[in-house]
C-alpha beads as a LAMMPS data file, in Angstrom:
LAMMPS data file: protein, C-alpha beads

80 atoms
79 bonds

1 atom types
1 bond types

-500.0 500.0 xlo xhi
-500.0 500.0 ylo yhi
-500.0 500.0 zlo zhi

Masses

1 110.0

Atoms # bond

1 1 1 0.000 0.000 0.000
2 1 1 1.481 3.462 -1.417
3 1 1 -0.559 5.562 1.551
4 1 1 0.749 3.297 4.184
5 1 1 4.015 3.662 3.092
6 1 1 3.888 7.154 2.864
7 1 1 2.141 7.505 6.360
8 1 1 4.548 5.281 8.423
9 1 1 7.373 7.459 7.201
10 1 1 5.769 10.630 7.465
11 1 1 7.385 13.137 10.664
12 1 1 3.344 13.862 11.371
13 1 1 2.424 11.637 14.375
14 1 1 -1.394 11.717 13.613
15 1 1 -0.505 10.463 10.149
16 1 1 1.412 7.492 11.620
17 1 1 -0.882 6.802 14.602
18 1 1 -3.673 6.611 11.851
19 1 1 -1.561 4.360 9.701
20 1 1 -0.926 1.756 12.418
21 1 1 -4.448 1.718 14.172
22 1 1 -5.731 1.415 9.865
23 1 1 -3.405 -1.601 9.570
24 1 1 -4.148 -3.381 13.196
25 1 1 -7.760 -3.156 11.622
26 1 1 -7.826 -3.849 8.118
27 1 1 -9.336 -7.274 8.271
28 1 1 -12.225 -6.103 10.409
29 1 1 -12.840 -2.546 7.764
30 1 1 -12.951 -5.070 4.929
31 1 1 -15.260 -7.048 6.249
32 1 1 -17.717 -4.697 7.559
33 1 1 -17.254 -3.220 3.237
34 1 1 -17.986 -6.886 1.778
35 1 1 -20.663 -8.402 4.103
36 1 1 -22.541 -5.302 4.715
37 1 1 -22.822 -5.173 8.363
38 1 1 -21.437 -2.744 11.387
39 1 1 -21.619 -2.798 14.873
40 1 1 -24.609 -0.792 15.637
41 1 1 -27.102 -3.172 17.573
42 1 1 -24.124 -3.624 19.878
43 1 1 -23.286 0.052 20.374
44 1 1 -27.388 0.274 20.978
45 1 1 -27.242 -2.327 23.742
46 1 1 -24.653 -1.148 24.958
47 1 1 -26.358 2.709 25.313
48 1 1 -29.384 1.357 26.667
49 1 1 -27.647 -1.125 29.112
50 1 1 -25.661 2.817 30.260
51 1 1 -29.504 4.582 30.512
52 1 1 -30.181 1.222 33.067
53 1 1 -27.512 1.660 35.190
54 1 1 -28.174 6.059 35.257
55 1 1 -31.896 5.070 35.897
56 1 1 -31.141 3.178 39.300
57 1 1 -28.281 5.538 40.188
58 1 1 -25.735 2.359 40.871
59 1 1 -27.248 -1.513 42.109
60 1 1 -26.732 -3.238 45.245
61 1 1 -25.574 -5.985 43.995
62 1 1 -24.705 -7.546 40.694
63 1 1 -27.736 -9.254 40.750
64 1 1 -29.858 -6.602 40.778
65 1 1 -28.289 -5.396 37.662
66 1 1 -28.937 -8.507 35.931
67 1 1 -31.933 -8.558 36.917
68 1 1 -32.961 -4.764 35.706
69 1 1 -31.501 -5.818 32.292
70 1 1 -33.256 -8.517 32.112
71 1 1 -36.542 -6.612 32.920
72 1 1 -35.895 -3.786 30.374
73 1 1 -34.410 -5.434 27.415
74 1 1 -36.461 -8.547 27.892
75 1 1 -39.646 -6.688 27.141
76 1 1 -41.174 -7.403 30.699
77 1 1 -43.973 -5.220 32.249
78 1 1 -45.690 -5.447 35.334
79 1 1 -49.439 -5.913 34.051
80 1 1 -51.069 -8.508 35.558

Bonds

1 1 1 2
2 1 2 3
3 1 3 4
4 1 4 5
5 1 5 6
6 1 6 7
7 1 7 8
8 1 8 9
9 1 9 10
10 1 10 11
11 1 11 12
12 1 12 13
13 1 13 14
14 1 14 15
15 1 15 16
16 1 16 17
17 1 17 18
18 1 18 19
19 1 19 20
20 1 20 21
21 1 21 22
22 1 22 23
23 1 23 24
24 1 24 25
25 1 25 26
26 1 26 27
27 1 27 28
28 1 28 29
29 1 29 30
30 1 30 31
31 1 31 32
32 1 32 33
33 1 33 34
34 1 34 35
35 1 35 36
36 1 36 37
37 1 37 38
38 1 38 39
39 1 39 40
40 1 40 41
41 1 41 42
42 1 42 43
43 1 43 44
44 1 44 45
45 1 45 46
46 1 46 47
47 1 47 48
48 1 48 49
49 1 49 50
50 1 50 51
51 1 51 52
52 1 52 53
53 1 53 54
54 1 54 55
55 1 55 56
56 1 56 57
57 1 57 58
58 1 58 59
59 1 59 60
60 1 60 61
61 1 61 62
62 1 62 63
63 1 63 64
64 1 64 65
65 1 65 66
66 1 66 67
67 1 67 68
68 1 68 69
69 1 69 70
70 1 70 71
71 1 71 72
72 1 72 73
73 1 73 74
74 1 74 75
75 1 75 76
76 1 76 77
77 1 77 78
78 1 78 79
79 1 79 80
């Protein structure tokens, strides 16, 4: 790769930093290009599993957590 080349031997440390975190990746960027698919539902999990934890202002216990989780994101209610 021409840009890579160019990057790793450029004096700008942003421009080598990118080149190096770009390589550690690649596999992962051309994948996400040829089957069409990111990482949002886990970034949306993982932003309603942070609103959970905010909600109840820190758990008891572990299992409480689990337990809240479980209750929002497994579509509970409390109708009888």
């Amino acid at each position: 790769m021409k840009w890579y080349s160019w990057a790793t031997k450029s004096r700008l440390t942003p421009m080598k930093t990118a080149a190096k975190s770009i390589k550690e990746k690649l596999w992962g960027i051309i994948n996400a290009i040829v089957k069409n698919r990111t990482n949002a539902m886990a970034e949306s999990i993982n932003a309603k599993l942070k609103i959970i934890k905010v909600r109840a202002k820190g758990f008891r216990s572990e299992t409480r957590y689990k337990t809240a989780i479980m209750f929002y994101l497994g579509g509970l209610t409390l109708k009888h």
